[in-house]
N, C-alpha and C positions, 0 to 999 in steps of 0.2 A: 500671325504675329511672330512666330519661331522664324521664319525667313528675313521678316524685319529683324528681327535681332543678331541674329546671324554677320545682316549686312553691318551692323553699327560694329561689334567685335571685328568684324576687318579692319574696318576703318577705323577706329583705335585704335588700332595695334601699327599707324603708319601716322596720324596727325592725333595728339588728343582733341578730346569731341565731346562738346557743351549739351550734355543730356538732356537739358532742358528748350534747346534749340535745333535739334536734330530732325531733321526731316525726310523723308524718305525720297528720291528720286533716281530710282533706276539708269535714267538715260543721264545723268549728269554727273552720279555716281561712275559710271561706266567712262564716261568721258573722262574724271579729273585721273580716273585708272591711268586710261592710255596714255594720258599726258604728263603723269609720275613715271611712269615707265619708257616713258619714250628719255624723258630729263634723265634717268637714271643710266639709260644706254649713252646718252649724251656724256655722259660724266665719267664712265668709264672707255667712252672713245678718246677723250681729254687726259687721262691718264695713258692711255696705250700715244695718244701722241706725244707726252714728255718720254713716254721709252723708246719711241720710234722718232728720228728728225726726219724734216723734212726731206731731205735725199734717201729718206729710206734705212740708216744705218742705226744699229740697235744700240741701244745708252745701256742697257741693263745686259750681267754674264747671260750667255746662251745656254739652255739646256739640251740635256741628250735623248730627250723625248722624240722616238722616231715614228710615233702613232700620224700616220697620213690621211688626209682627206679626196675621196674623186666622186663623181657624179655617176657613178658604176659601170665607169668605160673598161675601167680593169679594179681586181682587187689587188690592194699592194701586203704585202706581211709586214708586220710589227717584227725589228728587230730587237724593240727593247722587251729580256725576259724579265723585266719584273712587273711587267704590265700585270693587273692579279683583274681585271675582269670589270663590273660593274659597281659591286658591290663590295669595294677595298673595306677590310678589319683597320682601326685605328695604328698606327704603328707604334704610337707611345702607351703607352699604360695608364700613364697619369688621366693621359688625351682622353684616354677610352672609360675611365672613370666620372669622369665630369658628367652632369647634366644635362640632356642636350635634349632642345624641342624634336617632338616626332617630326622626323619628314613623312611627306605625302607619297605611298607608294605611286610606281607608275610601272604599267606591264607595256613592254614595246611587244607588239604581234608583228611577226614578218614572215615571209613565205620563206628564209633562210637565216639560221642565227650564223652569227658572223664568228664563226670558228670553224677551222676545217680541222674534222677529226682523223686521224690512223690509226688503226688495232693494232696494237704491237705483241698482242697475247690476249686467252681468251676472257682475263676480266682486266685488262690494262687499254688504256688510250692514252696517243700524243693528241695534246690540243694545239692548236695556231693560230692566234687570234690574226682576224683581219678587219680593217678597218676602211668604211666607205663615210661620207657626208652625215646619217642617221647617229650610229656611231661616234662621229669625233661631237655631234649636239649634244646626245645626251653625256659625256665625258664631263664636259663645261654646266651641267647644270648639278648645280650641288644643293639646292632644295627640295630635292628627289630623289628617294630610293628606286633606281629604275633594275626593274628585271627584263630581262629579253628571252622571248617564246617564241621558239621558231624550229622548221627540220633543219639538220643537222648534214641534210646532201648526201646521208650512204643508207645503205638498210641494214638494220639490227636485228636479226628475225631471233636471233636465239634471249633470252630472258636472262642470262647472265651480262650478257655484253650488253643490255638495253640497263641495267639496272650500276655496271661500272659507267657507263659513259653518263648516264642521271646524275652519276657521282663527283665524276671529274668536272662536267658541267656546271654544276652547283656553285664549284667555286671560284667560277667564274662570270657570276650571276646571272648564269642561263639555263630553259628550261629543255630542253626538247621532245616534239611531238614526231612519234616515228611511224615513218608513211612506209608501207609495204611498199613492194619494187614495182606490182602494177598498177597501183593506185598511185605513184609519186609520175610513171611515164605517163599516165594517162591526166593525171591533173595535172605536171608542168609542164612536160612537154606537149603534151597534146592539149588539155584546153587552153592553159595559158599563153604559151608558146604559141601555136599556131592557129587559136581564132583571136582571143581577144587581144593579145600583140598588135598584129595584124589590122588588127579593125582600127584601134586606140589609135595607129599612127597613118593609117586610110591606104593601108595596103590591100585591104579586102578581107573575104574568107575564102578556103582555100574549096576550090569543087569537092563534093562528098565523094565522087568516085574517084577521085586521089587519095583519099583516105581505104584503109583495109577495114576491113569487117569490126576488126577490133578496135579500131582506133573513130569509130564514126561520130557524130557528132553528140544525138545523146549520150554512148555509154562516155568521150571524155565531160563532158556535164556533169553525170552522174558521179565519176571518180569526182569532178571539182566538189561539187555539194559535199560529198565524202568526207573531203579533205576537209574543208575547211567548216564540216564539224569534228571534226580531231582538236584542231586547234579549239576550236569554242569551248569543247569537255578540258583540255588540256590548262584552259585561262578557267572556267570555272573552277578544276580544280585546288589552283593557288591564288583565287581571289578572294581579298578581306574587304570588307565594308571599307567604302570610303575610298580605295583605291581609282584610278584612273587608267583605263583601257585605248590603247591607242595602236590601232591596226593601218596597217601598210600597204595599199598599193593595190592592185587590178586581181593579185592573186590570191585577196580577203574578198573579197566583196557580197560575199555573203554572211561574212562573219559577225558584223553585224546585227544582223538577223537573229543570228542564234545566239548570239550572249544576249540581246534583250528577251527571247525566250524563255531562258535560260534563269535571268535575273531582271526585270523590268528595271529595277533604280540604278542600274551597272551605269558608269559614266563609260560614254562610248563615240571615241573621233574617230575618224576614217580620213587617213590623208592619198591621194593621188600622186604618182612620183611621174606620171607622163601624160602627154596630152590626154585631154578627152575630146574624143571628134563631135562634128555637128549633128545633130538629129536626125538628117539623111542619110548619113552615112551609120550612126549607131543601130539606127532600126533595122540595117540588114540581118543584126546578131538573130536566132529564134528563140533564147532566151531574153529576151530585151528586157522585157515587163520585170522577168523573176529577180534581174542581178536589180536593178533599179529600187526596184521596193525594198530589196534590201538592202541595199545602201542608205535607204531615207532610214532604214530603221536608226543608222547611229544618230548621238546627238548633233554634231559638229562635222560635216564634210569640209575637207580642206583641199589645196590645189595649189601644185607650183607656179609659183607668181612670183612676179618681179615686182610688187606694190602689196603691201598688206594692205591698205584701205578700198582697194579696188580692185575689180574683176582684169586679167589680162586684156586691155580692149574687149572686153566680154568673152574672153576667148573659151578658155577651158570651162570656168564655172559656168560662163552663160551656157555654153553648151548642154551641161550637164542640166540646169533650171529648164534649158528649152525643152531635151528629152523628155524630161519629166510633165512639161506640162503637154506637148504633142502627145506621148506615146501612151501617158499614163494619164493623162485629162487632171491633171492637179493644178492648181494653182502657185504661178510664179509669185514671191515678193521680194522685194528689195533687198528682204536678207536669209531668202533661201525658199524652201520648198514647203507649203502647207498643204498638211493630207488632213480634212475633217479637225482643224483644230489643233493638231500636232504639227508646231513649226521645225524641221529641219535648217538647221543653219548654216547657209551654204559660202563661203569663202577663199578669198586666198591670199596665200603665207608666201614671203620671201623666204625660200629655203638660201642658205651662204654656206661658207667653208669657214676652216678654223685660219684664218691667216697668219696668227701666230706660229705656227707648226712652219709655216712654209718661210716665214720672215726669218725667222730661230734655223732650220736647216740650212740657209744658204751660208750663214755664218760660220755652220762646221767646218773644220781641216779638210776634209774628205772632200769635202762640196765645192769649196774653194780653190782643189785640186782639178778635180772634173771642169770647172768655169775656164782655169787654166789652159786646160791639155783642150777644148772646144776652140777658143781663142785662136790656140797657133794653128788650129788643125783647117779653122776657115778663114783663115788670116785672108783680109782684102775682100772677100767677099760677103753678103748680107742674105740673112740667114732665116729662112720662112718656114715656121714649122706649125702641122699641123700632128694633134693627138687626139684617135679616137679608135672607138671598138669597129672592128671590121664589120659594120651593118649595112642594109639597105638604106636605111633612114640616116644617118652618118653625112651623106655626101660625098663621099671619096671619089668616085669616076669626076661628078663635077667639078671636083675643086683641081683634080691634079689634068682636065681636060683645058679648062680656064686657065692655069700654070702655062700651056702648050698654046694658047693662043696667045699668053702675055709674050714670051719669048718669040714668037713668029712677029708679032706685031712693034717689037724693041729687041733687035738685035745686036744694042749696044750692051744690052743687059745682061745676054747669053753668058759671059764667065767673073758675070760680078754679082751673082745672087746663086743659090741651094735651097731647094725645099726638102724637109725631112720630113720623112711622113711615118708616122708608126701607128701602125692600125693590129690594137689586141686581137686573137682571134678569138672565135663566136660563133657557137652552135656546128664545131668545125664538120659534124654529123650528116647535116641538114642541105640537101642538092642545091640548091638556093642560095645559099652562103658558098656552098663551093662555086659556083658558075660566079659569083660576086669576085672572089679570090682571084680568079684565073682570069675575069674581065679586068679586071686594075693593074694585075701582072703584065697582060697583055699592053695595054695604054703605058706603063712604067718604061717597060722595053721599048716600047715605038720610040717616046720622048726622047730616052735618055739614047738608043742611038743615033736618033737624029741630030740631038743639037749634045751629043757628046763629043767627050775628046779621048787621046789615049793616056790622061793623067787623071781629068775628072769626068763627072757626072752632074746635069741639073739635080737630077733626084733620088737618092736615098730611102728608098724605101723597106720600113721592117716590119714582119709579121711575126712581133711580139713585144711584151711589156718590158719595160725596164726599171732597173729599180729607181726608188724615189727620189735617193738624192744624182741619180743620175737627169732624172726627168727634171728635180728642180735647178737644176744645172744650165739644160736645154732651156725650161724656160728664161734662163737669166741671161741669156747669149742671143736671143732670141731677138729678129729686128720687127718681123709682122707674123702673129698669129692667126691660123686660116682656120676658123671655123664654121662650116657650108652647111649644116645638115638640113636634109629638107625635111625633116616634121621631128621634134624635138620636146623632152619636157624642158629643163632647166640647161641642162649640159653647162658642167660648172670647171670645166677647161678653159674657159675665158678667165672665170672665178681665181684659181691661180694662175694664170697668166700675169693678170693683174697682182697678183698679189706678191711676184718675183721680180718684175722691174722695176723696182725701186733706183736702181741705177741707172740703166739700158735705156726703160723708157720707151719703150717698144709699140708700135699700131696691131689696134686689136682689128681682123675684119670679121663682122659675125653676123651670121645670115639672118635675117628678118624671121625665118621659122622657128627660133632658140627662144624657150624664155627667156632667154638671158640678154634679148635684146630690148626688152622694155626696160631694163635696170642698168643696163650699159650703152643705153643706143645713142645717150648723147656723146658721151667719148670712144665709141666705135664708130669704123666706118660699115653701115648696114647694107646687105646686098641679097638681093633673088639668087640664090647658085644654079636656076635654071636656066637665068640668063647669062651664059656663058661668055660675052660679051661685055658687060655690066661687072660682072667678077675679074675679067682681065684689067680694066680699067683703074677698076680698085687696089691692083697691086701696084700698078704704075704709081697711084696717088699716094698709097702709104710709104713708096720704096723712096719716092720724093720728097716727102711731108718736111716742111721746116720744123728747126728742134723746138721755138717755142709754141707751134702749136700742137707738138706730141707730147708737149710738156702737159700743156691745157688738155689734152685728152687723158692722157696717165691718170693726173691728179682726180679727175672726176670719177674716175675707175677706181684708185686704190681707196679712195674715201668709201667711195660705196662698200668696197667689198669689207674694210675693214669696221665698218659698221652695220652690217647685212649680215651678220655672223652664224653661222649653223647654229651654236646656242641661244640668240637670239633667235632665231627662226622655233626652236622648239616651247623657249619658253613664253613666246609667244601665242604659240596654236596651244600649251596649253591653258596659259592664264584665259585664251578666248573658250575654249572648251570647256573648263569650270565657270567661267562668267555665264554661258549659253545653260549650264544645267538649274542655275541658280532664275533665270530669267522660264525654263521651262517651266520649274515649281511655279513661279509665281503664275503662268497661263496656266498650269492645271488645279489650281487653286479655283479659276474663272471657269471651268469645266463644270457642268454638272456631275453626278456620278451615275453609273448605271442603274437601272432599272431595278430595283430590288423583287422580285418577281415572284419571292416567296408570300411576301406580305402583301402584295400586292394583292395575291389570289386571295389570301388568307384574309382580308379588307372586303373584295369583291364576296367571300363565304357569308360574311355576318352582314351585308346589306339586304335590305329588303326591295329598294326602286334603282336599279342602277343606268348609268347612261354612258357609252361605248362610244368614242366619236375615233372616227376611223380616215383619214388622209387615204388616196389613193393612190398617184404616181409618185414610184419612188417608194411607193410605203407597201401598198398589197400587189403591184402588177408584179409581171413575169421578169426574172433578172435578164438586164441586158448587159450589151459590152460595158465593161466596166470605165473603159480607157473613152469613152465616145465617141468612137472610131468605126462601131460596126462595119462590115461589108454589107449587109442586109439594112440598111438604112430605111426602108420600106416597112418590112417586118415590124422595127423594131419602133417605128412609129405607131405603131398599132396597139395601145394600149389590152394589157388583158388581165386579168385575176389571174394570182399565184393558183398553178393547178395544186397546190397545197395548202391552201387557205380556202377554197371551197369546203372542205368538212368539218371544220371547224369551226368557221364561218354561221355554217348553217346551222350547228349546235348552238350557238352564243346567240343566235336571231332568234332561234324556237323557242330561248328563257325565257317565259309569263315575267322574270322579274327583270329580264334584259333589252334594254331599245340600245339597238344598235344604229348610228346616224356615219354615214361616209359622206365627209367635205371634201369636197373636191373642184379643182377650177374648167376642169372637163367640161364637155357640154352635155347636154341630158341626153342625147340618142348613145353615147359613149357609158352611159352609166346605166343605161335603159339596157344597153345589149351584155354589161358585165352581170349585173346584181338585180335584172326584172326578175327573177327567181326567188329570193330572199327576203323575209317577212322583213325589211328596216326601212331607216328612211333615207332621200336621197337629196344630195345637198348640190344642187352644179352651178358651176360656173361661181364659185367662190358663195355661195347662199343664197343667190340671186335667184333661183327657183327652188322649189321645195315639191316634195313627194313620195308619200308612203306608198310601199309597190304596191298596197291594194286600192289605191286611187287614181287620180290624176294630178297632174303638174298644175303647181300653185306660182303665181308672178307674184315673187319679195319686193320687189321694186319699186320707187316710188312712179307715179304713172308721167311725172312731171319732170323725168329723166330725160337731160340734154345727151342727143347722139350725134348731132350735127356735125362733128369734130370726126366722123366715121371714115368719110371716105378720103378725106386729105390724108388724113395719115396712114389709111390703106394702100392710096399712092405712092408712099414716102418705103412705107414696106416693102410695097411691089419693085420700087426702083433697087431697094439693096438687096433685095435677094435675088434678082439679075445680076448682079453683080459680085455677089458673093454664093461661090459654087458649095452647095450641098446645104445650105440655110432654106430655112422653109418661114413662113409666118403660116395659123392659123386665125378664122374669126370666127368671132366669136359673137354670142346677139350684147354681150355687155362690153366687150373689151376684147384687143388685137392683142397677137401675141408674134413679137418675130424671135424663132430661134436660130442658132448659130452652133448647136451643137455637136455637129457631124462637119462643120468646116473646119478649116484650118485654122489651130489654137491663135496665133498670134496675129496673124491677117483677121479673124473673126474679134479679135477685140477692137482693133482698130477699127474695123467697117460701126463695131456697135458704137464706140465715141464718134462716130461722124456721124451716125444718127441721130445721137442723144442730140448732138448739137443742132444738127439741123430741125429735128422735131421743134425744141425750145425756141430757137429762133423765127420759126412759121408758123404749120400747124396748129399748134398746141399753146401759145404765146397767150391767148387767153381765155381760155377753154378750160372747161371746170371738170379736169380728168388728173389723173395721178399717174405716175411714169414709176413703175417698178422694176428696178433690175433683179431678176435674177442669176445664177451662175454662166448662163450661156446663151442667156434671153433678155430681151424690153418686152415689156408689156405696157400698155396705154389703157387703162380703165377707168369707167367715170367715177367720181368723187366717191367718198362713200361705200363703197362696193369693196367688203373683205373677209375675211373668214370670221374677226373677232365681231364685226359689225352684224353678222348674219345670228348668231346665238341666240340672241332672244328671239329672233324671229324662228329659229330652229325649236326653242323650251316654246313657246307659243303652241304650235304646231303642233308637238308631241302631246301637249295637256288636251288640246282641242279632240286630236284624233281619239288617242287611249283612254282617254277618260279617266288620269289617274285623281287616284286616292290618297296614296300614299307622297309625303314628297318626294325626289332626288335625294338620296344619302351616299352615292359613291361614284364619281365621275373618272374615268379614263381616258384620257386626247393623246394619242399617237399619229403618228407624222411628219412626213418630210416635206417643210411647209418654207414659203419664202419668206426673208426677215420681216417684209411688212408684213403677213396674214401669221406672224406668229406671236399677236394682240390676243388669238384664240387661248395660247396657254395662260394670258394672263388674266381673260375672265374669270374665269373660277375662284382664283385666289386669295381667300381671305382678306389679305392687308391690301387690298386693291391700289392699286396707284391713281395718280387721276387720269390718266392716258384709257386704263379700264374704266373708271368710273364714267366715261365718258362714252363709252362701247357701251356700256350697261343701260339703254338708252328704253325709255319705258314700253312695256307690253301696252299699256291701256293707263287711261287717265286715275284708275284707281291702283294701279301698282305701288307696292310701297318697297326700298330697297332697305334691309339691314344691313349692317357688318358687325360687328361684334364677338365678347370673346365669353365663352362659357365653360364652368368647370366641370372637368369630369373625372370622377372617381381621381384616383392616386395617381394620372397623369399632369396633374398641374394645369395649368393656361394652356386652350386647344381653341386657338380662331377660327370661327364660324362663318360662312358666308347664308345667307337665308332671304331668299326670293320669293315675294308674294302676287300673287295675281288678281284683282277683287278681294274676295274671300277666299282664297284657295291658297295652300303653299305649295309654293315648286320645287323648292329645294331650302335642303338645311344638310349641307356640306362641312364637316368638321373637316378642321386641314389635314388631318391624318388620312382622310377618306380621298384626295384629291390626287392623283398621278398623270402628271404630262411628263411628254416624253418625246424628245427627238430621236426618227431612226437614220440611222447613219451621218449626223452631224454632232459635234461635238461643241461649238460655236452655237448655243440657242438660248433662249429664254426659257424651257421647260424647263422642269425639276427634274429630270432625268433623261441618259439615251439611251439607247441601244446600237452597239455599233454596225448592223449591216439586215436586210432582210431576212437572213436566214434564224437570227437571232430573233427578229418578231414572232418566226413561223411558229420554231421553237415557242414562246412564251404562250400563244395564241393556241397552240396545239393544246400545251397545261391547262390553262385557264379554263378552256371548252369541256377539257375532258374532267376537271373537278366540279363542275356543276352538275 
């Protein structure tokens, strides 16, 4: 009810709300969210269009706020000093006196805080703020205390200077975590840099024997892990209750991990700032599994996108959902990644730029000067420039290769157009980026002396940044911007592109691999830059474009970008990341809780007749691959008892006061060859036969069981496991089982929907059998046939053989059981439902069933369940005495789990060893 209450105090606090009319709904509540929010950006786009007209020209004075935004193709510096940081002190006094609601702290984690530090002595630093996209978002969100936690880019080794730059830092509201020199090359340049870089934009990994001794593949792993528990301890140590944690990028991704360690109720998003590749290509990594699981740990993964309500064409998230469910056997959903119950919510956010910044600079003197002195400099000719960091993934060879086939192919062109290209340098270190240099150098020279003259040049090219209001200069002069890169996250150079022609009015060309073509592809011209051909064309098409249809392009660009805004991007992933923690509580509310396994024994100590029902696959076998992937596929089909649950086992069978019963849907030669050892009884093929090891196998079944329905649908079987490679069916004497475990995740569901259908449609159409899914299986059994159905026929059995005296006073059901056969945990339960009362189905014509509630000493009200046979009781079950239990699912009907085998072995090992 605290969570209901919670939601109504929001929602007050934006509509008053008729307490007596209130009703709770999550998904509609959620809804009227996004739709207040979305009106809210609506209304303050409607104000930025009375300060902006329609041509672009500013109504409102210009500021001299020089804080710039880029997609981190270069970092530009702040020339304004009075920039003071995150976390600005009031400037008035009065101000700062007033009353003001708390804001909601928020830690940004990044692999680099955005200050570049100098020692200028040995407890002194210069700071210099710089400013990329992350940055100018959180600036604009003012219902946020934001601190930023991140290295700092130099090494501190000495304790004086780690403790002045803590200081200087501060007040700038930032924290930094200081990585030693070979733990900062080994985690960024070496792992980040050169594996998961590389993989993220499907350039590969690099051969291991290119790497030195020192730099191989584990130990840079080992420094990442390192690293980024530095950060984890460094955000533990300045996190308060209720704060919000929000980590950055490819070079956290374990971080994760360790703050829920750390702190389980930590609120924790993880955003992506660059593709994530396909499952083919991700599994090459040999950490796949490690970084993955810990990435599910935060609450909220996020992803550059060019649509908040939708995946890129499934591009980046799906990929990451597909990872997950190929490599790690988890289950996709609609809105992210479920492990055992715990939903990950997997999304993606329109990251923007601040357009203000860029609308506001063009208006300065200075800028207006630079537009000037461009003008005369390319008087008459028309002006294509592109801007980006000197990468492989970039495009550059393509795009200025494509320049050189426009010019051969339109000769008329040759001295009435200029490409300017400035490409930041990058990783200038790294042989790869040099050979990159000297290959563009090389193409630059070819061009421009072929279709050069002795006054000009086609192309202009610089290796290096420039400053901002120079750049926003260029882009205002600017007739087509060429952005080619072939695998790209957002790259938001389009982003201000758009956001500087306000006048000019300029064609955007932007390559199909950008994010930024899902957001702008309708007023772009979109292009392959590997079809070199195809990109020549396109310059032709923009260099010609009639003005009102560059008009109709502009327009659908600057609207976007100026309602797409980096602060809107942040306050967005966060109001969905607080919405997701709030929706979490409520599923682990529907959670059962763990096992309480002190009382449980301490329960099992004071009974006198107790009864152990014990699940077998999944629950006592040997652990397999976790991911359902094995290479040993064979093996691993080979059911076996935990060689750790044999001693124990045997202990808990030998108890005079213990019947141990294993249900299981196996068939009896399968349970004959684990547990013919073991004084218990043995339950196969979901109850369908029964047998105490020191007898024989008894048929549960009724004798007037229809099987006819046997072999069609073992046909039906046979056909799709021919067709689906690594799927097996087993049969069974009650019931077919086809699995799908060891194939391919997403081709294995689809085959199993083409079954289900075709079963239903044939087969089975009216045939007195039951169709159960489980996680990676159909099973076809006839009617009637289930583990809760089996129980009387199981207490039957045991009174018959044992001969007891005493009744049942304390019953245990553990097992990993599919959602139909887990009817079992709800026989037992006192307030029976009727779904049980109906499983309760009579021993014999004189059975009489109780339910009812009896007092017991100074515990109050304790429901009783109390089972009779003729004259005999079977049981008289107080509900304190009763523990079901799912192991490893968090999703069940028991009263409790356990999260993984090792955790039963654990319990089982106790239990054994206190009797």
């Amino acid at each position: 009810m605290e969570l209901y209450s919670f939601q109504v105090v929001l929602q007050t606090n934006l509509v008053p709300a008729n307490k007596c009319t209130f009703s709770y709904a999550p998904r509609t509540s959620r809804l009227v969210s996004l739709l207040k929010e979305r009106e809210l950006r609506k209304l303050n786009t409607s104000f930025r269009s009375n300060a902006i007209s329609c041509d672009g020209n500013i109504k409102t004075e210009p500021f001299a706020d020089e804080l710039c935004l880029s997609d981190g193709n270069d970092c530009r510096s702040i020339n304004d000093e009075s920039y003071q940081g995150f976390n600005n002190a009031p400037s008035d006094e009065t101000e700062s006196k007033e009353k003001k609601p708390t804001k909601q702290r928020l830690l940004v984690v990044a692999n680099r805080l955005p200050v570049s530090a100098v020692r200028k002595g040995e407890d002194s630093w210069e700071l210099k703020m710089s400013v990329g996209g992350l940055v100018s978002a959180l600036l604009g969100m003012k219902e946020f205390e934001a601190t930023w936690i991140g290295w700092a880019g130099i090494d501190v080794p000495d304790k004086i200077g780690q403790e002045a730059l803590t200081k200087a830092l501060a007040k700038k509201g930032c924290i930094p975590v200081f990585l030693d020199e070979d733990t900062a090359e080994k985690y960024y340049n070496g792992y980040c840099n050169n594996i998961l870089w590389p993989v993220f934009h499907y350039l590969g990994l690099p051969e291991e024997d290119q790497l030195s001794t020192t730099l191989s593949f584990q130990s840079q792993f080992d420094a990442y892990k390192k690293a980024n528990q530095m950060f984890a301890d460094a955000v533990n140590e300045h996190y308060q209750e209720g704060d919000v944690v929000w980590c950055h990028d490819y070079h956290l991704m374990f971080l994760p991990r360790y703050l829920k360690a750390l702190n389980s109720k930590m609120k924790v998003g993880w955003f992506l700032h660059t593709p994530f590749p396909s499952s083919e290509i991700y599994r090459m990594l040999p950490s796949r599994s490690e970084l993955l699981r810990s990435v599910l740990a935060a609450d909220l993964v996020g992803w550059l996108d060019s649509w908040s309500c939708s995946f890129h064409t499934y591009d980046y998230a799906r990929h990451f959902v597909s990872a997950c469910t190929r490599i790690l056997g988890l289950e996709g959903t609609p809105e992210g990644v479920e492990d055992q119950g715990k939903l990950t919510h997997v999304a993606a956010f329109p990251v923007g730029i601040d357009p203000d910044r860029f609308i506001h600079t063009l208006e300065l003197p200075q800028v207006q000067q630079h537009i000037k002195e461009l003008k005369e400099r390319f008087a008459g000719r028309k002006v294509m420039l592109g801007v980006d960091r000197l990468d492989m993934i970039k495009g550059i060879p393509q795009k200025i290769l494509a320049f050189e086939k426009f010019l051969e192919e339109n000769p008329s062109w040759r001295d009435k157009v200029v490409l300017l290209q400035l490409a930041a340098p990058s990783r200038t270190d790294v042989p790869e980026y040099q050979k990159l240099k000297g290959h563009v150098h090389e193409i630059v020279g070819r061009i421009n002396g072929r279709f050069g003259t002795l006054t000009s040049v086609p192309i202009h090219h610089l290796d290096q940044s420039i400053d901002f209001h120079e750049l926003c200069a260029l882009y205002a002069v600017t007739d087509v911007a060429l952005v080619t890169s072939i695998r790209d996250g957002m790259n938001l150079v389009s982003y201000e592109f758009a956001a500087c022609q306000a006048s000019k009015k300029g064609v955007l060309i932007l390559s199909e691999f950008a994010g930024a073509a899902q957001s702008l592809g309708a007023g772009a011209i979109l292009v392959n830059p590997w079809n070199i051909i195809e990109v020549a064309a396109s310059f032709r098409y923009a260099l010609d474009m009639a003005a009102d249809e560059r008009e109709k392009r502009h327009r659908h660009n600057f609207n976007y970008v100026i309602t797409h805004t980096a602060q809107a991007w942040a306050e967005t992933f966060i109001s969905e990341l607080n919405d997701t923690i709030v929706k979490a509580q409520l599923r682990t509310a529907q959670v059962p809780p763990l096992l309480p396994t002190n009382n449980a024994i301490d329960c099992y100590l004071q009974s006198n007749n107790r009864l152990v029902i014990l699940g077998f696959s999944s629950t006592l076998t040997e652990p397999v691959d976790s991911q359902g992937r094995g290479l040993d596929q064979i093996k691993e089909m080979e059911l076996k008892l935990h060689p750790k649950l044999k001693e124990p086992l045997k202990r808990l069978c030998d108890d005079p006061k213990t019947t141990v019963v294993v249900l299981s849907g196996s068939k009896r030669d399968i349970l004959d060859n684990n547990f013919g050892d073991y004084n218990m009884c043995l339950a196969a093929e979901n109850g369908s036969f029964l047998r105490f090891t020191t007898g024989e196998w008894v048929t549960a079944v009724p004798d007037n069981l229809n099987m006819d329905w046997v072999e069609s649908v073992k046909h039906v079987f046979e056909y799709f496991t021919e067709r689906t490679p690594r799927s097996y069916f087993e049969l069974r004497e009650t019931s077919l089982v086809w699995n799908y475990k060891y194939a391919d995740t997403e081709f294995g569901r689809l085959q199993a929907r083409d079954l289900l259908q075709y079963l239903w449609t044939g087969p089975i159409s009216n045939a007195a059998v039951e169709v159960v899914q489980g996680r990676r299986s159909v099973e076809v059994r006839a009617i009637g046939v289930s583990k809760g159905a089996a129980i009387e026929r199981i207490l039957r059995e045991i009174v018959q053989n044992k001969g007891m005296k005493e009744p049942i006073d304390y019953v245990l059901c553990i097992g990993n059981f599919l959602r139909k056969d887990e009817d079992i945990f709800k026989f037992f339960e006192p307030a029976a439902s009727e779904a049980s009362d109906k499983a309760k189905t009579s021993v014999s014509d004189n059975q009489e069933k109780i339910t009812g509630n009896q007092k017991v000493g100074d515990h109050g009200q304790h429901e009783m369940t109390v089972l009779h046979e003729e004259d005999s009781l079977i049981l008289t079950l107080k509900s304190e005495r009763y523990f079901s239990c799912a192991v490893g699912k968090k999703r069940s009907d028991a009263r409790f789990f356990l999260g993984s085998g090792n955790d039963l072995i654990m319990f089982l090992e106790k239990l054994a060893n206190s009797s």
